[in-house]
C-alpha positions as CSV (number, residue, x, y, z in Angstrom):
1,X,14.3,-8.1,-11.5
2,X,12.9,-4.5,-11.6
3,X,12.4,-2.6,-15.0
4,X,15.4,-0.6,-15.0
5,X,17.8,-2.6,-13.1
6,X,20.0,-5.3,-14.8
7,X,20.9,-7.2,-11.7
8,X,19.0,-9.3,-9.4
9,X,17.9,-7.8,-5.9
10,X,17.6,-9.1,-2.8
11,X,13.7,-9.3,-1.2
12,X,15.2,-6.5,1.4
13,X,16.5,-4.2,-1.6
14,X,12.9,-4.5,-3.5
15,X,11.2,-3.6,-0.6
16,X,13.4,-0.7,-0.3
17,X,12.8,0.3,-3.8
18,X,9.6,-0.2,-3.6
19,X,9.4,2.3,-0.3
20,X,11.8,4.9,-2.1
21,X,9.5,4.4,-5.7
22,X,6.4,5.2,-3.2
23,X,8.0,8.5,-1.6
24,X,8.8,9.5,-5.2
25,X,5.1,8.7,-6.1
26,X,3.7,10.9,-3.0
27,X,6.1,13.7,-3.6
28,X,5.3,14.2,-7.9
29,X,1.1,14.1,-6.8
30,X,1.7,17.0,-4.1
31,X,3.7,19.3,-6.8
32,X,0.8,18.4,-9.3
33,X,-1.9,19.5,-6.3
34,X,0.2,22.6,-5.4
35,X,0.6,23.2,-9.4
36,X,-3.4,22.1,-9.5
37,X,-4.2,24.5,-7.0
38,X,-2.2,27.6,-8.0
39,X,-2.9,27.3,-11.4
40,X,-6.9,27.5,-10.7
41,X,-6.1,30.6,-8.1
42,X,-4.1,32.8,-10.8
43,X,-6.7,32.0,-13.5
44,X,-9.5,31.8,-12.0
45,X,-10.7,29.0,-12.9
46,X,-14.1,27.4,-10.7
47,X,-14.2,24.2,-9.7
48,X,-17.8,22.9,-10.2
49,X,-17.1,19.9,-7.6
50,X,-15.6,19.8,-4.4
51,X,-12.3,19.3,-3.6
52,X,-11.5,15.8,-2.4
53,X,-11.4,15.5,1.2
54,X,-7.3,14.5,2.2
55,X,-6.9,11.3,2.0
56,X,-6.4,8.8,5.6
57,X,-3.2,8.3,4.6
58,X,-2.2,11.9,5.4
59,X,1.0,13.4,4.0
60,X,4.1,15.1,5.3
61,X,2.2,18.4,5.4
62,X,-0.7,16.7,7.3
63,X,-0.2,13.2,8.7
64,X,-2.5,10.8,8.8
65,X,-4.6,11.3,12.3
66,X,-4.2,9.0,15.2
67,X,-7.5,7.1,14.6
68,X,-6.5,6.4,11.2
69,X,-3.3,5.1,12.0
70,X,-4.2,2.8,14.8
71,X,-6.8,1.6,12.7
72,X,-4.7,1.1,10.3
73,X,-2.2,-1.0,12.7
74,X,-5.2,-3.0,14.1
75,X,-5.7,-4.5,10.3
76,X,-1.9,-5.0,9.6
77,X,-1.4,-7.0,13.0
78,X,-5.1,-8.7,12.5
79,X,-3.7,-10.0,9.2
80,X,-0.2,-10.9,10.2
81,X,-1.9,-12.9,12.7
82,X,1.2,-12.8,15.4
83,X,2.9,-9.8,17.3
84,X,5.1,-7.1,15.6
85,X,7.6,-5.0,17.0
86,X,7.7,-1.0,16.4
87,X,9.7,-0.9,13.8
88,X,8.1,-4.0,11.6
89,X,4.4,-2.5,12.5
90,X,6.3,1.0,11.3
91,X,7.0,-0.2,7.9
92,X,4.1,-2.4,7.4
93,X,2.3,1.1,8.0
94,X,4.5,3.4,5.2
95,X,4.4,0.6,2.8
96,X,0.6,1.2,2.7
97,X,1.4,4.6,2.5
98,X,0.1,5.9,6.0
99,X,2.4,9.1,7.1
100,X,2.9,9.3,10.8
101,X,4.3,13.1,11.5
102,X,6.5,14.5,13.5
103,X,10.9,14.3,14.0
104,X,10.5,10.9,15.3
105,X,7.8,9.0,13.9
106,X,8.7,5.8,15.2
107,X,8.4,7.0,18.6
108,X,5.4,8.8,17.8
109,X,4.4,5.7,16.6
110,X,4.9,3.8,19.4
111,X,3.1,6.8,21.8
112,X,0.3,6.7,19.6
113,X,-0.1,3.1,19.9
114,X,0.4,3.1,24.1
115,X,-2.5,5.2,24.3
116,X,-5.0,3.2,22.4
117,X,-6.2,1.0,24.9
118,X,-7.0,-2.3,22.2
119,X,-3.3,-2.4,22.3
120,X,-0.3,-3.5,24.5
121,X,3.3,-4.8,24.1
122,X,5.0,-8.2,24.8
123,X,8.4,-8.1,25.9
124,X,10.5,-9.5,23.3
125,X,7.2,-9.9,20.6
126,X,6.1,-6.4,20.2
127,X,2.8,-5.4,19.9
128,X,-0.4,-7.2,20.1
129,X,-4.1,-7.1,20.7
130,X,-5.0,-6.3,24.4
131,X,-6.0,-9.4,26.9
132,X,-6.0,-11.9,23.2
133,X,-3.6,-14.6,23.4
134,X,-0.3,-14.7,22.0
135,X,-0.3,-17.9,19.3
136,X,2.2,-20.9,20.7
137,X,4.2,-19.4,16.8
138,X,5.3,-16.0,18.4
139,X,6.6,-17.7,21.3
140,X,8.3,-20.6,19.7
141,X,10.0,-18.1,17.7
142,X,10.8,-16.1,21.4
143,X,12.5,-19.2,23.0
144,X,14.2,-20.5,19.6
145,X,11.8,-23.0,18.4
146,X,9.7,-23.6,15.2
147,X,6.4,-24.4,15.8
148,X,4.5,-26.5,13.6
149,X,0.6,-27.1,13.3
150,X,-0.2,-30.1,14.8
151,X,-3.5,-32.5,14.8
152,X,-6.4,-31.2,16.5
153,X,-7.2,-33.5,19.7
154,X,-10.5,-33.6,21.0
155,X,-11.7,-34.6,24.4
């Protein structure tokens, strides 16, 4: 259950209310910055430290650079361990927060992801580390099959 809902939810809907809480989240701390900021302007107030430097992350006024975000895909697929397609790498990557600009970020996603050259895509598995293998689980799950750890055999 989630604090102010009185029915269960499905895994699929907390995720989604977890993704819309988040937006929510990022959208109250830019109004506080752009109160923050204009606030200090009109009264002149001085600030003694330096501004943070934006976060990786990035937000809708200034997505998270390419490096970052590729970075940031590298460590998602390292610890998933298997392929992901676009749009599973896509929302692994907003759940942490990462913005990826433009009208379609998906695709830009996906363009961003081509160019780096520690990356390509499997037909059918999505996206995976260049010239590694692909684990006997990803294709399993390709042709139909579970596949289950079995003893190690030695020569």
């Amino acid at each position: 259950m989630i604090p102010g809902y009185d029915f269960p939810m499905s895994e699929d809907a907390i995720y989604q209310r977890a993704l819309e809480r988040l937006h929510e989240i990022s959208k109250e701390r830019r109004e506080l910055e752009d109160f923050i900021a204009t606030y200090r302007k009109l009264s002149g107030v001085q600030v003694k430290t330096p501004e943070p430097v934006s976060s990786v992350l990035g937000s809708p006024r200034k997505p998270a650079t390419s490096e970052a975000i590729v970075e940031a895909a590298l460590e998602i697929l390292a610890t998933k361990g298997e392929p992901m397609k676009l749009g599973a790498l896509y929302d692994a990557l907003t759940a942490k927060g990462i913005v990826i600009g433009g009208k379609e970020p998906r695709n830009n996603l996906g363009a961003k992801l081509s160019a780096d050259r520690r990356l390509e895509t499997h037909r059918g598995l999505g996206w995976w580390f260049a010239g590694e293998p692909i684990g006997p689980k990803a294709y399993g799950r390709q042709l139909g099959c579970e596949y289950e750890e079995g003893p190690e055999y030695s020569a």
